[in-house]
Backbone as numpy.savetxt, mean C-alpha at the origin, in Angstrom:
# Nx Ny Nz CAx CAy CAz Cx Cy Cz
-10.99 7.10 16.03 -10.41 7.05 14.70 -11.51 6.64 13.71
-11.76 7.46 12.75 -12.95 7.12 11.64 -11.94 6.19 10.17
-13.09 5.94 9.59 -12.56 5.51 8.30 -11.48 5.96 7.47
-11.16 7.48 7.67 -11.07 7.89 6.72 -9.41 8.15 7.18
-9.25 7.95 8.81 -8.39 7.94 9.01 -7.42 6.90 9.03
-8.36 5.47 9.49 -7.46 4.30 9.09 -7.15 3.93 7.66
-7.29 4.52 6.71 -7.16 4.22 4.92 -6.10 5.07 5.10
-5.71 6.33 5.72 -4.54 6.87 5.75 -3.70 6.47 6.08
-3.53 5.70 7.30 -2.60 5.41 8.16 -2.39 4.07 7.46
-2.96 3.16 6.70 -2.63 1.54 6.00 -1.96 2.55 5.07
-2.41 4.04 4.04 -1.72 3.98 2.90 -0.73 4.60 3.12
-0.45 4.83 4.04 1.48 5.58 5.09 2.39 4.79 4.78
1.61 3.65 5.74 2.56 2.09 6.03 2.92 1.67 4.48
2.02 1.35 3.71 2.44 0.94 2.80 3.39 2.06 1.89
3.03 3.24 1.72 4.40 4.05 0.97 5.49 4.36 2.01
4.99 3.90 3.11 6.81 4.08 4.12 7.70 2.32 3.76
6.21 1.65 3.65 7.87 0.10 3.70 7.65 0.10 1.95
7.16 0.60 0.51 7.81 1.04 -0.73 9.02 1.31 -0.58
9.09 2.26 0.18 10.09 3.57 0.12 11.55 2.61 0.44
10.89 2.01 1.51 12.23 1.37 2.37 12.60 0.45 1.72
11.90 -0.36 0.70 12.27 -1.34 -0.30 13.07 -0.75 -1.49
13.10 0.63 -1.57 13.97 1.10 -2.70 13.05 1.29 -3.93
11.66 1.18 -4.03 11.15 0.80 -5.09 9.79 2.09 -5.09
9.96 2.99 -6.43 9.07 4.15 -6.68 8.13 3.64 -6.80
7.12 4.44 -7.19 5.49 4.04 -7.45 5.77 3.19 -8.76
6.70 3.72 -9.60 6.49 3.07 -10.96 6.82 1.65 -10.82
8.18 1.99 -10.04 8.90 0.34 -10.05 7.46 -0.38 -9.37
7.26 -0.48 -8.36 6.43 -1.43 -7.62 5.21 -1.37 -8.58
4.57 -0.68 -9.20 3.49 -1.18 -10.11 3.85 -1.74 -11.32
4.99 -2.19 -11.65 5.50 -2.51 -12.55 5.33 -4.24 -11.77
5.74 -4.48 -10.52 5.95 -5.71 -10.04 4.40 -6.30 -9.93
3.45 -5.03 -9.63 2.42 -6.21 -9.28 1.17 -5.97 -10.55
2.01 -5.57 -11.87 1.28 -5.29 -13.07 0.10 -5.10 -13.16
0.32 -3.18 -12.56 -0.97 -2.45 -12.46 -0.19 -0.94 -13.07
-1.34 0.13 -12.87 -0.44 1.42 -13.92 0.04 1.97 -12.07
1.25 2.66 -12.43 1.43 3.33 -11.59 0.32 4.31 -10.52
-0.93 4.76 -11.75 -1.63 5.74 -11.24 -2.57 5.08 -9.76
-2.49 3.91 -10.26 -3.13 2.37 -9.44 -2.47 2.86 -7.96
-1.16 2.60 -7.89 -0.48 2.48 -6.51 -0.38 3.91 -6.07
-0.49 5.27 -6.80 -0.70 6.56 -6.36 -2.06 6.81 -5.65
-2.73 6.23 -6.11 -4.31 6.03 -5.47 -4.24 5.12 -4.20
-3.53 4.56 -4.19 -3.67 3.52 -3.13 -3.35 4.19 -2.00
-2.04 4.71 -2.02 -0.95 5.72 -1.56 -1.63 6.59 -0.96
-2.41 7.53 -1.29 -3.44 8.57 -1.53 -4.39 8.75 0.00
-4.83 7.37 0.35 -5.40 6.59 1.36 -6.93 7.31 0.98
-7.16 7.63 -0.28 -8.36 7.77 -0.59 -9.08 6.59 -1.29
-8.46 5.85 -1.25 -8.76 4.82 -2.17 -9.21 3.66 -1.11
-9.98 3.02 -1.02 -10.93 1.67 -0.83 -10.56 0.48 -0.58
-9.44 -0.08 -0.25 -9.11 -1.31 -0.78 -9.13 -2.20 0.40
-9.95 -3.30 0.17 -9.96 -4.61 0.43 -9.35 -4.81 1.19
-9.45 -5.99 2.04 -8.32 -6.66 3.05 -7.45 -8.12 2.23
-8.23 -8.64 1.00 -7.50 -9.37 0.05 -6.50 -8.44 -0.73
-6.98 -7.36 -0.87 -5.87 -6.06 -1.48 -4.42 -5.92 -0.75
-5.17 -5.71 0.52 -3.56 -5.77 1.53 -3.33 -6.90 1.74
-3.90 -8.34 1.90 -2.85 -9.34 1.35 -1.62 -9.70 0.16
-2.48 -8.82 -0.97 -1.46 -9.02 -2.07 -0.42 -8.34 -1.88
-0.72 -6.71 -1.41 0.66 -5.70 -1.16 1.53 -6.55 -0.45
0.79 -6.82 0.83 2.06 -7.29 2.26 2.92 -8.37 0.83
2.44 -9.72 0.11 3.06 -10.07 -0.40 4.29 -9.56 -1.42
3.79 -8.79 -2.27 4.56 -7.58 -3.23 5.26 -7.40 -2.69
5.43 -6.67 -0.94 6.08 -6.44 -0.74 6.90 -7.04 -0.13
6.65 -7.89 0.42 7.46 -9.14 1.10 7.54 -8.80 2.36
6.34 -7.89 2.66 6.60 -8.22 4.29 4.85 -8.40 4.86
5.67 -8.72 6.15 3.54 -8.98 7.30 2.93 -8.17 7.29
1.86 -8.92 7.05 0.63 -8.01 7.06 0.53 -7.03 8.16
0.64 -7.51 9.17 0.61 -6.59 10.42 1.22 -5.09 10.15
2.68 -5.43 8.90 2.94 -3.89 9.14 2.21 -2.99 8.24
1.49 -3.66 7.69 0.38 -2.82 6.52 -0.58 -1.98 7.55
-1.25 -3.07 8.38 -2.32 -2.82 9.19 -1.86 -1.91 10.43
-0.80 -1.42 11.11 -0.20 -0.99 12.09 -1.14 0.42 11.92
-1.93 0.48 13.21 -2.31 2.05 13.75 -1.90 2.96 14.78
């Protein structure tokens, strides 16, 4: 599994437990006051982000980290 595949598979997890929270791209960037285009990128799994990054989501979203990180 390369890079490019684990940024996919964290940005799955995270728009599969969004989804399951009830909450669109807009709503949830609205909660962690960023632009929507922010969490479409994230989503995207082209995007870069940090392991302090997926601390804040798992929080946002109110769940463990683990299910962010799940491969």
């Amino acid at each position: 599994m390369n890079k490019a595949d684990i940024y996919k598979k964290i940005s799955n997890n995270i728009k599969r437990i969004r989804k399951s929270k009830g909450l669109t791209q807009e709503a949830f960037a609205e909660i962690m006051d960023v632009s929507w285009t922010y969490v479409a990128k994230i989503e995207s799994g082209k995007y870069n982000i940090s392991i302090g990054k997926i601390v804040e989501l798992a929080n946002y979203l109110k769940t463990d980290i683990k299910e962010l990180l799940k491969l």
